[in-house]
Backbone of each chain as ProteinMPNN parsed JSONL, in Angstrom:
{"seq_chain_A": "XXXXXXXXXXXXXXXXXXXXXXXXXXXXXXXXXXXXXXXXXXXXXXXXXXXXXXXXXXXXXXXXXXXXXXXXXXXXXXXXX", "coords_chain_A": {"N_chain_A": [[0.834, -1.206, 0.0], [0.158, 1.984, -0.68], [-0.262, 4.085, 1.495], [1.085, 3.218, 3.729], [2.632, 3.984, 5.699], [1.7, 5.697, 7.137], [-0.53, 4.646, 8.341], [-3.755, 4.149, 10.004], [-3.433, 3.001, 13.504], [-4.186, 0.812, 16.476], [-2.741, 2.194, 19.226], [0.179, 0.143, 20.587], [0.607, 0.395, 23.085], [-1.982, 1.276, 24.328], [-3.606, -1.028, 23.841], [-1.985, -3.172, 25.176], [-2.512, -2.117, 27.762], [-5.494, -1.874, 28.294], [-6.154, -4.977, 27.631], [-4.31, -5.924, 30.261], [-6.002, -4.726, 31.773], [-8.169, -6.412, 32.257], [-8.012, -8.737, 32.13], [-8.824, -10.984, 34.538], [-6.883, -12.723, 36.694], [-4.05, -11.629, 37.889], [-1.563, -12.429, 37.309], [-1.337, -13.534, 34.719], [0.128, -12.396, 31.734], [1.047, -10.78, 28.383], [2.415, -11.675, 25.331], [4.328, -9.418, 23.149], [3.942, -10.35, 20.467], [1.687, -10.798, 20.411], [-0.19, -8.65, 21.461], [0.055, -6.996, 19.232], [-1.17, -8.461, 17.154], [-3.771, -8.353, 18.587], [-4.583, -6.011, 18.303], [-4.706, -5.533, 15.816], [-6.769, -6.998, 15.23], [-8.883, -5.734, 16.497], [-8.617, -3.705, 14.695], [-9.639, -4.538, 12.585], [-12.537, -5.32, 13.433], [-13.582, -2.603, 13.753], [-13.242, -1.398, 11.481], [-15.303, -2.911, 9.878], [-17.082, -2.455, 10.988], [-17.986, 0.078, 10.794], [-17.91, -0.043, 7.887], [-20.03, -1.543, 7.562], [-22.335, -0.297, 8.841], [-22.08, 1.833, 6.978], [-23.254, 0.581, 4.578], [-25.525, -0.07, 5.322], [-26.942, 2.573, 5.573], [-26.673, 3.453, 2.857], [-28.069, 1.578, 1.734], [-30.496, 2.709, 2.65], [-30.8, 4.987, 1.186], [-29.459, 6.868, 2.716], [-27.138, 10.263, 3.175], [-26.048, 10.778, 5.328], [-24.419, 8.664, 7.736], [-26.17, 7.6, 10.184], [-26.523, 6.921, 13.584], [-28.866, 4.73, 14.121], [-28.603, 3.436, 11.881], [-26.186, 2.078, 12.666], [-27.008, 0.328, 14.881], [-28.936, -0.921, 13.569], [-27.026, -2.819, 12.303], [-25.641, -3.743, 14.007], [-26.174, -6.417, 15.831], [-25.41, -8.523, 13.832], [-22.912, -8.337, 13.724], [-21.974, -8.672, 16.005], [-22.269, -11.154, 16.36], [-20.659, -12.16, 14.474], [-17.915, -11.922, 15.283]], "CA_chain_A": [[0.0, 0.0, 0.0], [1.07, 3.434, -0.652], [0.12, 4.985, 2.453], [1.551, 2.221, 4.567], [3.471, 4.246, 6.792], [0.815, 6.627, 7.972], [-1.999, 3.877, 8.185], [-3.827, 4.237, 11.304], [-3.764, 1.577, 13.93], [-4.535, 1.258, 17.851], [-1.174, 2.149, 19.84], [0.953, -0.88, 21.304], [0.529, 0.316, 24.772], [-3.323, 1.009, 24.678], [-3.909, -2.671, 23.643], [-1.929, -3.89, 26.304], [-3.657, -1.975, 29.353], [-7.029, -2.628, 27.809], [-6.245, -6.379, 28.348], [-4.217, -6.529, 31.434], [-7.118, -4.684, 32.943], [-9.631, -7.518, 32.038], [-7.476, -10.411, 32.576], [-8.755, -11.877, 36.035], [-5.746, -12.842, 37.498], [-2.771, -10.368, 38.012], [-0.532, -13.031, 36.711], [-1.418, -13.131, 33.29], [0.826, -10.853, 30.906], [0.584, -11.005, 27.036], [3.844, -11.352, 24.532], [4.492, -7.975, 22.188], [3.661, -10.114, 19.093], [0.009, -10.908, 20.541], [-0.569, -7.116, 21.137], [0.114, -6.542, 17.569], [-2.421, -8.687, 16.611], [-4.872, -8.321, 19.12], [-4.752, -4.592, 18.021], [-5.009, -5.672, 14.228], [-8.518, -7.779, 15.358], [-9.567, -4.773, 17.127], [-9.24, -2.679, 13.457], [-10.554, -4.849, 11.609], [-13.627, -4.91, 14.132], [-14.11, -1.423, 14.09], [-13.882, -1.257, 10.035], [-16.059, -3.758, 9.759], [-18.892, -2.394, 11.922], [-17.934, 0.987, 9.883], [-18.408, -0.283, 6.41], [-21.44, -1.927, 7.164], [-22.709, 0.737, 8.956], [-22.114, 2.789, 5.504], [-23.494, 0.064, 3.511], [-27.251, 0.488, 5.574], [-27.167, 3.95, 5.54], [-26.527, 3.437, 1.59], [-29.297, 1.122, 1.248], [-31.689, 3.297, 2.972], [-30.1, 6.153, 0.801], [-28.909, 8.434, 3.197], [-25.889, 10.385, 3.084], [-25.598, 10.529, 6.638], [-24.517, 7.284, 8.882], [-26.366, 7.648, 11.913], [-26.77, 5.728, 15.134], [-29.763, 4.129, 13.851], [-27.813, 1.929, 10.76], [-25.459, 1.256, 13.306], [-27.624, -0.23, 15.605], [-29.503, -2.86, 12.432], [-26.419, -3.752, 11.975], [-24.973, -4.195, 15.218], [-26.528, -7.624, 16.552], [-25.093, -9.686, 12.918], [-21.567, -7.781, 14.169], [-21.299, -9.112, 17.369], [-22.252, -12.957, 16.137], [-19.407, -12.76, 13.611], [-16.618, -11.786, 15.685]], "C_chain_A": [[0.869, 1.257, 0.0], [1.187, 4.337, 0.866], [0.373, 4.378, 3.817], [2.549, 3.097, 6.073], [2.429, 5.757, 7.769], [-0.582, 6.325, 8.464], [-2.372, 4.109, 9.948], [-4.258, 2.731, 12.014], [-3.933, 1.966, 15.175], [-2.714, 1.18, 18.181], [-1.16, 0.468, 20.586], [0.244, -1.029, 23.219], [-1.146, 0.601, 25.5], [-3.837, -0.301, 24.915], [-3.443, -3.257, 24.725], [-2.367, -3.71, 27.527], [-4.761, -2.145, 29.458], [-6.86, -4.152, 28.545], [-5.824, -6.818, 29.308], [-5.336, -6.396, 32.118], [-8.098, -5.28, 33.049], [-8.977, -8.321, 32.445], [-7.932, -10.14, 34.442], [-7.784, -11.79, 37.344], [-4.528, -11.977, 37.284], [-1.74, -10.824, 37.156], [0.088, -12.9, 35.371], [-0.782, -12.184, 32.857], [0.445, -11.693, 29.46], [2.253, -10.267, 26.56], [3.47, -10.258, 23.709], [3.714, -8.684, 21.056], [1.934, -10.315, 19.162], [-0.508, -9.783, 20.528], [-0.602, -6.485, 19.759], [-1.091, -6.79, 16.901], [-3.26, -8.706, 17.272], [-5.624, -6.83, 18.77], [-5.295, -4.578, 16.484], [-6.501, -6.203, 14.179], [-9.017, -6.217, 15.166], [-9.848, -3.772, 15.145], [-9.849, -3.05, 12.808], [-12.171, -4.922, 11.744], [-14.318, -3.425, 13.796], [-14.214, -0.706, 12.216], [-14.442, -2.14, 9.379], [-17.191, -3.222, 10.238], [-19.111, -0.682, 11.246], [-18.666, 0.765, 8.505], [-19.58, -0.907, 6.573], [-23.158, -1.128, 7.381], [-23.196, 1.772, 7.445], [-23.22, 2.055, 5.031], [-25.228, 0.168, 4.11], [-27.349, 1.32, 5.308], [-27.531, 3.471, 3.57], [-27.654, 2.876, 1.215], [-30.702, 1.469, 1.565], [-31.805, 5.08, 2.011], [-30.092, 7.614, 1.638], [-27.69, 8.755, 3.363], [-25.193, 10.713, 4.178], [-25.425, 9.363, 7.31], [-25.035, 7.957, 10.298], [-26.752, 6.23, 12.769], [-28.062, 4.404, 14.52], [-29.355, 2.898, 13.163], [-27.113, 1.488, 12.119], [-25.91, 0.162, 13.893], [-28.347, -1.623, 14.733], [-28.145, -3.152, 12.3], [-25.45, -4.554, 13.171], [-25.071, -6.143, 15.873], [-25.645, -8.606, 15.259], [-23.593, -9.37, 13.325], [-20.903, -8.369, 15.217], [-21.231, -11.052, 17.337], [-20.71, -13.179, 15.367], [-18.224, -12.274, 14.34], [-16.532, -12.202, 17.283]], "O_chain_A": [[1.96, 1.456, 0.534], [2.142, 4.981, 1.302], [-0.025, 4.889, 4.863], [2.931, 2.625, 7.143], [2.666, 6.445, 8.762], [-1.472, 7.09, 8.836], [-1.56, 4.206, 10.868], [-4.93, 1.793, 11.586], [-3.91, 3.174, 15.408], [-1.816, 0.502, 17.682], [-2.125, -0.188, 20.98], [-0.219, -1.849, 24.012], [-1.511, 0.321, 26.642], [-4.395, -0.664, 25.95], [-4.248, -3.905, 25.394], [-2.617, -4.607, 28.332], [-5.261, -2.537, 30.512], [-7.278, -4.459, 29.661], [-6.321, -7.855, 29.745], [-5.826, -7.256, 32.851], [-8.994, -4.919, 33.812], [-9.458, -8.831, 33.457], [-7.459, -9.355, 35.264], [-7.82, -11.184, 38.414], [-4.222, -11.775, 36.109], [-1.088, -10.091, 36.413], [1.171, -12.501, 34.942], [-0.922, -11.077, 33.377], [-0.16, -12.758, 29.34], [2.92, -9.294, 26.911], [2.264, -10.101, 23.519], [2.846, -7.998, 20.516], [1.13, -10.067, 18.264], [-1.36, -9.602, 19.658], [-1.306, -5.54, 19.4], [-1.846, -6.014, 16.315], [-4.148, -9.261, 16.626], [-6.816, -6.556, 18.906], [-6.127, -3.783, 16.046], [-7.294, -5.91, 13.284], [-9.396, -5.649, 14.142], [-10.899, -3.391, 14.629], [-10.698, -2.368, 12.234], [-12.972, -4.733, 10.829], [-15.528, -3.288, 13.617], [-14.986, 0.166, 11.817], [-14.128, -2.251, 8.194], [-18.287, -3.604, 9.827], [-20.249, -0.216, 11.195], [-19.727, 1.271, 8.137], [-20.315, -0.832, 5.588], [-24.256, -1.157, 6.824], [-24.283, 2.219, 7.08], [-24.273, 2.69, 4.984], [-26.103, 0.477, 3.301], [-28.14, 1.302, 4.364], [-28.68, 3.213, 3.213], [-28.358, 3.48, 0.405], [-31.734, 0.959, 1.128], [-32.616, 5.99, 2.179], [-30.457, 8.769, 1.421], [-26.912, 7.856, 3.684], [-23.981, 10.927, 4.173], [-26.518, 8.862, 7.571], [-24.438, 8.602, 11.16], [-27.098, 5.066, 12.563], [-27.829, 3.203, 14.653], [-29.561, 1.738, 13.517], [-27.557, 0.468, 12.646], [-25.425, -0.935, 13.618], [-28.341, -2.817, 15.035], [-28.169, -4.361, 12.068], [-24.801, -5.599, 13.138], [-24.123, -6.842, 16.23], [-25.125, -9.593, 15.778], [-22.915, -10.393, 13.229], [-19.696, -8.557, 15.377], [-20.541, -11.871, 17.943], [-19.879, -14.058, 15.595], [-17.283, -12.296, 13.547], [-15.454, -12.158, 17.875]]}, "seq_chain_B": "XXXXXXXXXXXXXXXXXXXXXXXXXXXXXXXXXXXXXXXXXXXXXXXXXXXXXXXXXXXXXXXXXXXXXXXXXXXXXXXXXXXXXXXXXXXXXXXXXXXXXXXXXXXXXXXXXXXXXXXXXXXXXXXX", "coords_chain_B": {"N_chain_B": [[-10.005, 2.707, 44.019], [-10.74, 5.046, 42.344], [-8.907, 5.705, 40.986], [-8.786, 3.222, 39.181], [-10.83, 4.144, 37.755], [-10.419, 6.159, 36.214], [-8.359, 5.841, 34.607], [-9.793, 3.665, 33.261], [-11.215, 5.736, 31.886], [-9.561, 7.283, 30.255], [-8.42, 5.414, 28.955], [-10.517, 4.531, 27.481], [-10.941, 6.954, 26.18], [-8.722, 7.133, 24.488], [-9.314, 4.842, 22.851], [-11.14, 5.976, 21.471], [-10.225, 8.127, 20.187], [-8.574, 6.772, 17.967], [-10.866, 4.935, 16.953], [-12.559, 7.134, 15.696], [-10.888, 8.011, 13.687], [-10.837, 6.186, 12.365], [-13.304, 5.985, 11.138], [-13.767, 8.101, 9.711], [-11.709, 8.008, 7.95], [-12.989, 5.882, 6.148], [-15.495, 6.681, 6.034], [-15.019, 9.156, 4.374], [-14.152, 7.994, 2.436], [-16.227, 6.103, 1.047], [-17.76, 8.44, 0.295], [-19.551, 9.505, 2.749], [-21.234, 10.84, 5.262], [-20.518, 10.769, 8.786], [-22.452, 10.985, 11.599], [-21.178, 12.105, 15.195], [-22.452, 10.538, 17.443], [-22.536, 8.102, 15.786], [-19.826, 7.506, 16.04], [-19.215, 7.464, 18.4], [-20.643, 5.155, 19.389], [-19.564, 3.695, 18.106], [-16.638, 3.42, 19.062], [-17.062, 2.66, 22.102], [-18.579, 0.019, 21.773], [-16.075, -1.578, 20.525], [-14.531, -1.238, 22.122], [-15.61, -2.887, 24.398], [-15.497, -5.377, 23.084], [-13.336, -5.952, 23.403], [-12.775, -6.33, 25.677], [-13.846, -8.91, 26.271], [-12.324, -10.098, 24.159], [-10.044, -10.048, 26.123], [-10.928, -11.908, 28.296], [-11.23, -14.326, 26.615], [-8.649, -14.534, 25.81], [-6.868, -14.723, 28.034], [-8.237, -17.461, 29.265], [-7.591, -19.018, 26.835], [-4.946, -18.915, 27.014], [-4.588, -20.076, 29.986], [-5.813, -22.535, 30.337], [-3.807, -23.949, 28.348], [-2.032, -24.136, 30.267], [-0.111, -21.733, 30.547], [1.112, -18.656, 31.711], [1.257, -16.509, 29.803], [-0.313, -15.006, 27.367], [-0.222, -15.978, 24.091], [0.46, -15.766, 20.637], [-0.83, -17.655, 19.424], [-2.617, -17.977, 21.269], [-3.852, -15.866, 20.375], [-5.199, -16.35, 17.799], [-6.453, -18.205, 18.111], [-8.81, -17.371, 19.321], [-9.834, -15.943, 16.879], [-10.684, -18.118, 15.364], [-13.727, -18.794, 14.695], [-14.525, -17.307, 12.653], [-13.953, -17.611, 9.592], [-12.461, -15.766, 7.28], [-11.312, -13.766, 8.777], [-9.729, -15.023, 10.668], [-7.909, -16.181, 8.495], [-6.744, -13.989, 7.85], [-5.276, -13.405, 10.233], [-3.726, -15.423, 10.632], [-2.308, -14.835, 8.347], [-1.09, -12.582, 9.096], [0.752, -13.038, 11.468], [2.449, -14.322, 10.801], [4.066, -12.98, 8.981], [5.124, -11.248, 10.948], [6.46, -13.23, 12.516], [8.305, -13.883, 10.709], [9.729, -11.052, 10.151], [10.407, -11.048, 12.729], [12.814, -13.071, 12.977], [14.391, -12.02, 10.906], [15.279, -9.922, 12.951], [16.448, -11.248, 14.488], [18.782, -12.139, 13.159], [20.374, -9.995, 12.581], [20.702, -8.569, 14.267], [22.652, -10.719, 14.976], [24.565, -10.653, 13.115], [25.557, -7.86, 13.531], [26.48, -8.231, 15.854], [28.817, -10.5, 15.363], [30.238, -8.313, 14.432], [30.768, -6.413, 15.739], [32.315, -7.928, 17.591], [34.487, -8.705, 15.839], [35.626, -6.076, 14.839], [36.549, -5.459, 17.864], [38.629, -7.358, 18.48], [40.269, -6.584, 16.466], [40.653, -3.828, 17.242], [42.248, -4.103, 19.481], [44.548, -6.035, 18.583], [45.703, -3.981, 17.244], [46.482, -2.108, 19.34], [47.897, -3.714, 20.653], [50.778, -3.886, 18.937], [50.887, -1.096, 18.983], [52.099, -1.206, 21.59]], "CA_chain_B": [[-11.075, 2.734, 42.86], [-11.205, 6.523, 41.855], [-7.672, 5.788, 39.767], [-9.155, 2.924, 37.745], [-12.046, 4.711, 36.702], [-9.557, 7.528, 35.61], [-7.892, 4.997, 34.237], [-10.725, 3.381, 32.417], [-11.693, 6.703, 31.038], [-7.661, 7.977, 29.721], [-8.561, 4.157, 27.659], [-11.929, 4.528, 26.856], [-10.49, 8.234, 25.173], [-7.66, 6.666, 23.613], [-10.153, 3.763, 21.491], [-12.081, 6.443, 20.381], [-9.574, 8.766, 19.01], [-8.212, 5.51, 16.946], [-12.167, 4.837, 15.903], [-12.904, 8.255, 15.063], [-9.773, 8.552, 12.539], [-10.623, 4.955, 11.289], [-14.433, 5.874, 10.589], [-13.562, 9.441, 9.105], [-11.525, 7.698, 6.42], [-13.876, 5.187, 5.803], [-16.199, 7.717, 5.429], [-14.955, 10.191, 3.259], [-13.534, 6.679, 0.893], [-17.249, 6.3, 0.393], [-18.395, 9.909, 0.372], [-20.444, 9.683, 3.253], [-21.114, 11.862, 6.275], [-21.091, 10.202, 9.758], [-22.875, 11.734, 13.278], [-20.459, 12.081, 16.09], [-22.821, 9.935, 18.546], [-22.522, 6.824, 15.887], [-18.411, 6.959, 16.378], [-18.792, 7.019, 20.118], [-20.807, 3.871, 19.673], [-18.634, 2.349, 17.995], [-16.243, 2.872, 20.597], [-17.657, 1.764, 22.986], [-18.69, -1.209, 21.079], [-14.76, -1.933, 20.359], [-13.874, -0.827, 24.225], [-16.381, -3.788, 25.735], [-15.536, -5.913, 22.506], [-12.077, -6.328, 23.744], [-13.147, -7.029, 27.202], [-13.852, -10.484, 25.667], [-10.981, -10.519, 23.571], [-9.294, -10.398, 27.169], [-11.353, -13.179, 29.064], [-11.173, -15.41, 25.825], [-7.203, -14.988, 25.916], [-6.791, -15.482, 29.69], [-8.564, -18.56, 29.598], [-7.184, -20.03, 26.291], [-3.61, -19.325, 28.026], [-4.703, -21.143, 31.447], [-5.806, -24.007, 29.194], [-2.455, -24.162, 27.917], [-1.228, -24.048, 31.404], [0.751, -20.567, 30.338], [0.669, -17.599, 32.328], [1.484, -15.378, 28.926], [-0.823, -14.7, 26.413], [0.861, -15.734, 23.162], [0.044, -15.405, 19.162], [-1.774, -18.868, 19.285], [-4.189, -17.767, 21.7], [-4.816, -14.731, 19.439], [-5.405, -17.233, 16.505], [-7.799, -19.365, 18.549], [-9.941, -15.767, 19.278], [-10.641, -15.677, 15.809], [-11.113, -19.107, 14.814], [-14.951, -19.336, 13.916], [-14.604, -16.578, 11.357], [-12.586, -17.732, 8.327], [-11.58, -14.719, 6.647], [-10.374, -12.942, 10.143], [-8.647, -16.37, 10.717], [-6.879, -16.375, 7.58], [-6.121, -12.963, 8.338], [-4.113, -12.904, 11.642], [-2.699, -15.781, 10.438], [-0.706, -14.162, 7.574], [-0.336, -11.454, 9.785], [1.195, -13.778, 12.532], [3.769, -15.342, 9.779], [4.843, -11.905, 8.209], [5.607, -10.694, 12.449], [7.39, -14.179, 12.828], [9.692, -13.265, 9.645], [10.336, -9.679, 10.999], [11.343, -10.903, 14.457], [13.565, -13.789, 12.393], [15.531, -11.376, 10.744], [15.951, -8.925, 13.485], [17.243, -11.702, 15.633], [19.827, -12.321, 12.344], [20.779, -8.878, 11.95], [21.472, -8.521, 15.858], [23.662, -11.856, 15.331], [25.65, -9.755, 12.616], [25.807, -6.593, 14.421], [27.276, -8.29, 17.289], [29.837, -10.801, 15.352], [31.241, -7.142, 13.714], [31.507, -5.578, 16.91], [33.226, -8.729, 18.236], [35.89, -8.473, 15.13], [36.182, -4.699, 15.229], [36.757, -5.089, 19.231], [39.824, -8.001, 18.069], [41.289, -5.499, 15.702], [41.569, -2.759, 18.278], [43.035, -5.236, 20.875], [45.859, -6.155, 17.64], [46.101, -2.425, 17.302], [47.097, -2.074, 20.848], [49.428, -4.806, 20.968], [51.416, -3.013, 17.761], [51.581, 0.276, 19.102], [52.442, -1.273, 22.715]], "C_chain_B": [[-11.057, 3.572, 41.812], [-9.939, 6.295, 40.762], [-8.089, 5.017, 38.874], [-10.342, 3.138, 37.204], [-11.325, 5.737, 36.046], [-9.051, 6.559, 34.556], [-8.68, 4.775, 32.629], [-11.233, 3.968, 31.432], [-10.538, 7.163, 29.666], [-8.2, 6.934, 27.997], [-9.345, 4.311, 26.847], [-11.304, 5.976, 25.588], [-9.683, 7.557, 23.99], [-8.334, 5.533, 22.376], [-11.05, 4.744, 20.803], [-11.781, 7.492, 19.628], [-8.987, 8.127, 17.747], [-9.895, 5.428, 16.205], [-12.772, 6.078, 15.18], [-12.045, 8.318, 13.328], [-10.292, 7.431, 11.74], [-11.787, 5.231, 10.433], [-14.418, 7.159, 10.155], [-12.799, 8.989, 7.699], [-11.951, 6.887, 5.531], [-15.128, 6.182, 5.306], [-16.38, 8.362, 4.494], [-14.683, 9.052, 2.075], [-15.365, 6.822, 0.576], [-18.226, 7.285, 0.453], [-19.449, 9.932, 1.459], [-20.526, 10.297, 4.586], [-21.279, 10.526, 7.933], [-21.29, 10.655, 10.945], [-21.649, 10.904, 14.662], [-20.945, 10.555, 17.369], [-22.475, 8.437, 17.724], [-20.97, 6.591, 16.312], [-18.814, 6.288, 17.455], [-19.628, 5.985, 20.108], [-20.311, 2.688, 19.436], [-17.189, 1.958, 18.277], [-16.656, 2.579, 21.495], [-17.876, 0.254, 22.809], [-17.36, -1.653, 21.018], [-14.133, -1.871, 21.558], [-14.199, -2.748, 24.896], [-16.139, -4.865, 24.855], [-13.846, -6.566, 22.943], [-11.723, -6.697, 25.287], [-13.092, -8.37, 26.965], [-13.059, -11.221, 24.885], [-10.155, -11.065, 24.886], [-9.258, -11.426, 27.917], [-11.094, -14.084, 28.132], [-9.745, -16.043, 26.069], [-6.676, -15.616, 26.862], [-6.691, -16.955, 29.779], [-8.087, -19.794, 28.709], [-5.127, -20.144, 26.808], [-3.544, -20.123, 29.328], [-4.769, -22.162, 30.89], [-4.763, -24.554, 29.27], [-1.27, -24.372, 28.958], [-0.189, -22.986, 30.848], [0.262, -19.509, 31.235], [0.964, -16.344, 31.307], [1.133, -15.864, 28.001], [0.279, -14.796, 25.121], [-0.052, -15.622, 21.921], [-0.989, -16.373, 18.784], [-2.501, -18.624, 20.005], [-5.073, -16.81, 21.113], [-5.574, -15.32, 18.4], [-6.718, -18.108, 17.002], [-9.264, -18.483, 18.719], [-10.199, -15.881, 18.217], [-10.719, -17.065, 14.81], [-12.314, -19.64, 14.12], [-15.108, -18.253, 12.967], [-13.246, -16.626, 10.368], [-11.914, -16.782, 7.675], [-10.657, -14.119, 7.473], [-9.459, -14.019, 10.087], [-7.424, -16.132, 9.972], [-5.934, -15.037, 7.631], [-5.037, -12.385, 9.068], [-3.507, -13.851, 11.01], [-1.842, -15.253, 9.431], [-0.327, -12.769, 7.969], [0.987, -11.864, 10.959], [2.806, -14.106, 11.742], [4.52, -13.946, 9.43], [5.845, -11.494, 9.912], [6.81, -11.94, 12.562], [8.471, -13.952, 11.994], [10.155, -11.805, 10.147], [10.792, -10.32, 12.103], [12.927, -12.003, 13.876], [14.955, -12.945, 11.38], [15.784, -9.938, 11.531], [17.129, -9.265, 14.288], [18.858, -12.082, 14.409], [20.579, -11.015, 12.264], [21.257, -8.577, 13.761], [22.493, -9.759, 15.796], [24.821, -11.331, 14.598], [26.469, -8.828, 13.148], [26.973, -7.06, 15.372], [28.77, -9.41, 16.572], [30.783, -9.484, 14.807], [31.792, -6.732, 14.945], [33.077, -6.7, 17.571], [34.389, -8.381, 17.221], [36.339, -7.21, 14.565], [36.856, -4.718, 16.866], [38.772, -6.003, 19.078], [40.953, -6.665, 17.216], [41.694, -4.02, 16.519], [42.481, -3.354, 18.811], [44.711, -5.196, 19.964], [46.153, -4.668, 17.606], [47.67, -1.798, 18.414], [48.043, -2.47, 21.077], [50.021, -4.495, 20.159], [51.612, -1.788, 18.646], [52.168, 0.095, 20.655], [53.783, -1.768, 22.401]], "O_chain_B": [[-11.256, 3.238, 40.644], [-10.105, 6.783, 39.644], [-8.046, 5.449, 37.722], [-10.852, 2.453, 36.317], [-11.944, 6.188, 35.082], [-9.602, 6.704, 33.465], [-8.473, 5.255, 31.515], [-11.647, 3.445, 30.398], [-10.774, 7.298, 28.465], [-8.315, 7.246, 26.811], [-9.14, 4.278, 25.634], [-11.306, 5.845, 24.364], [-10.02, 7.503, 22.807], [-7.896, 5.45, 21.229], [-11.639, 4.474, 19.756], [-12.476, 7.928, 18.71], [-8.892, 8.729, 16.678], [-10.083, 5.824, 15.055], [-13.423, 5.952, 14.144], [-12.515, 8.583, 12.222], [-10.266, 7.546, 10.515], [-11.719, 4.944, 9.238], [-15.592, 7.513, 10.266], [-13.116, 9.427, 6.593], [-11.584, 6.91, 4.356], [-15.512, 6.245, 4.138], [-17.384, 8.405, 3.784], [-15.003, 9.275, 0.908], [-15.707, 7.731, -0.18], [-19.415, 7.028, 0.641], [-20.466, 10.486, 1.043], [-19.426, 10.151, 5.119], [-22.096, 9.606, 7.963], [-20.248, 10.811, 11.581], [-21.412, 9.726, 14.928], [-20.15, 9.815, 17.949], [-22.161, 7.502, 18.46], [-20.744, 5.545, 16.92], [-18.852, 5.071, 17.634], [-19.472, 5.503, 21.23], [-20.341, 1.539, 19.877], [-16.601, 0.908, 18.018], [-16.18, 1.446, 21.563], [-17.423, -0.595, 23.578], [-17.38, -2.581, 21.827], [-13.162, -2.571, 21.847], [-13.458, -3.517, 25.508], [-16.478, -5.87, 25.48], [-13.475, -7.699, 22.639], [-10.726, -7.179, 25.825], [-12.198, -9.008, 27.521], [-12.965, -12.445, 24.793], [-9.66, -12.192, 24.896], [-8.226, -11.977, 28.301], [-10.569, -15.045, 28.693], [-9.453, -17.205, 26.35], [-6.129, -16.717, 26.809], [-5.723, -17.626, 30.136], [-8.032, -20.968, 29.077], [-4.372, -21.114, 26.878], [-2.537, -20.745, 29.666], [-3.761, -22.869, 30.863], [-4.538, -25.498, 30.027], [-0.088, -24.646, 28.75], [0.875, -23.571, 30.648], [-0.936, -19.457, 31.513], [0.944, -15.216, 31.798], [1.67, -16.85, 27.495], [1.279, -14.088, 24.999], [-1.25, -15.402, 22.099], [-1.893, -16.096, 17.996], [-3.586, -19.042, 19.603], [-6.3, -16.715, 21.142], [-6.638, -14.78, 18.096], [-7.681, -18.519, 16.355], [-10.403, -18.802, 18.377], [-11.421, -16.021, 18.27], [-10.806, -16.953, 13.587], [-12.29, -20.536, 13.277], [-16.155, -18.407, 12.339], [-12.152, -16.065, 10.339], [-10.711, -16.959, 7.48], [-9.482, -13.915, 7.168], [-8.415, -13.896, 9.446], [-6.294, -15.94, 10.42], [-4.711, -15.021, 7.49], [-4.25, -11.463, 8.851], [-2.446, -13.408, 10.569], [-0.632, -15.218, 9.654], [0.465, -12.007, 7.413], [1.943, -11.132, 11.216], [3.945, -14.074, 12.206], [5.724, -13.94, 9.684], [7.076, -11.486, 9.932], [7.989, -11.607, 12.686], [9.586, -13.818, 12.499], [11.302, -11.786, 10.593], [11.919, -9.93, 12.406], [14.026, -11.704, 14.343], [16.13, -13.294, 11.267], [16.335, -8.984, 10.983], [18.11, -8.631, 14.678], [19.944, -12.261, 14.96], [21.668, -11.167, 11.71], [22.437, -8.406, 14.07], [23.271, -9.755, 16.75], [25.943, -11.406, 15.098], [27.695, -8.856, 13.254], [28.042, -6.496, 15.603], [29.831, -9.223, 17.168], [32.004, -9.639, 14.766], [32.992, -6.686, 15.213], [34.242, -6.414, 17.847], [35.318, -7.745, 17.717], [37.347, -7.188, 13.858], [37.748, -3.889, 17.043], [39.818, -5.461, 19.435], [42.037, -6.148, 17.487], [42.72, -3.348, 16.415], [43.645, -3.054, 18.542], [45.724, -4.628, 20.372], [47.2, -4.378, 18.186], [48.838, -1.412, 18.363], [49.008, -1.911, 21.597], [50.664, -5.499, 20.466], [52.776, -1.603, 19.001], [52.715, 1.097, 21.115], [54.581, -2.008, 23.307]]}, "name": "protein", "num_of_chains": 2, "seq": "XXXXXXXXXXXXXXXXXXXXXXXXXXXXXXXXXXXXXXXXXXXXXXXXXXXXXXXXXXXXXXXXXXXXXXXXXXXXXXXXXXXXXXXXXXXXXXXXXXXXXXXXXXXXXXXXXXXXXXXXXXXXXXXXXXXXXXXXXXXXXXXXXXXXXXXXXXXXXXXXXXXXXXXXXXXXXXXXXXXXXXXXXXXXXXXXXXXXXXXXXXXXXXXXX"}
């Protein structure tokens, strides 16, 4: 990709306090290369629930996304991931 | 308490300046306008969505009897959706080749230094 070096992604160190602070037990830590990709899920999540978002709005033809698309599409969003 | 709700919040900010930017260029790619309140739902949605990313990992590392979350428990998180699947995994493989030649290029680095550090030493012993 061309604009590979300015692509946006979640920071390193968000991802990992996000999940220590869920893990349970204190013990638990998580290796660097899992944060990478636990951060890469997370985008693809969030342009996923984007584009489909769009794609109601689109089929209701409006040129606004609001809360509303989000919401029909929300429940098939949360089964697939 | 009062710190990890501060806490909680600093995070909660931080996923939704990342979802804002992601659904602004998604946006404008297909010309379309989007209301401020749907971002913040879909942070939120990605905030509490990774809550479960967290318990899933946890538990497929206890499994494993590990106390550290590794790349295979990320892989097992997205196992019932095939495309994501196929996804991390050639994301997983490209990370494993990057760390494979960093650990080669640190094995270089360090035999130079070692036979730059010899050639001072001979240096030394010449001008001594």
């Amino acid at each position: 990709m061309a604009n590979a070096g300015n692509e946006v992604v979640f920071k390193k160190e968000t991802v990992a306090k996000l999940l220590t602070r869920s893990f349970k037990e204190d013990k638990t830590k998580v290796s660097s290369d899992a944060v990478i990709l636990v951060a890469e899920m997370l985008k693809v999540f969030v342009e996923e629930a984007t584009r489909r978002a769009v794609k109601q709005a689109d089929s209701e033809d409006c040129d606004t996304v609001d809360i509303e698309h989000f919401e029909k599409i929300l429940p098939q969003l949360l089964l697939d991931f | 308490m009062d710190e990890d709700e501060a806490q909680k919040q600093r995070l909660k900010a931080a996923v939704h300046y990342t979802v804002s930017r992601l659904c602004q260029d998604i946006a404008a790619d297909c010309e379309k306008q989007i209301t401020k309140q749907t971002i913040a739902a879909i942070a939120e949605t990605a905030f509490r969505q990774c809550d479960i990313f967290a318990k899933d990992l946890e538990a497929f590392a206890r499994h494993a009897k590990r106390h550290t979350v590794t790349v295979d428990d990320v892989k097992l998180t997205a196992r019932r959706t095939t495309a994501l699947y196929n996804y991390i995994q050639q994301k997983s493989e490209e990370l494993a080749l990057n760390n494979q030649e960093l650990k080669e290029k640190r094995k270089k680095n360090a035999a130079k230094r070692k036979s730059k550090d010899m050639e001072a030493e001979e240096e030394n012993e010449l001008e001594g």
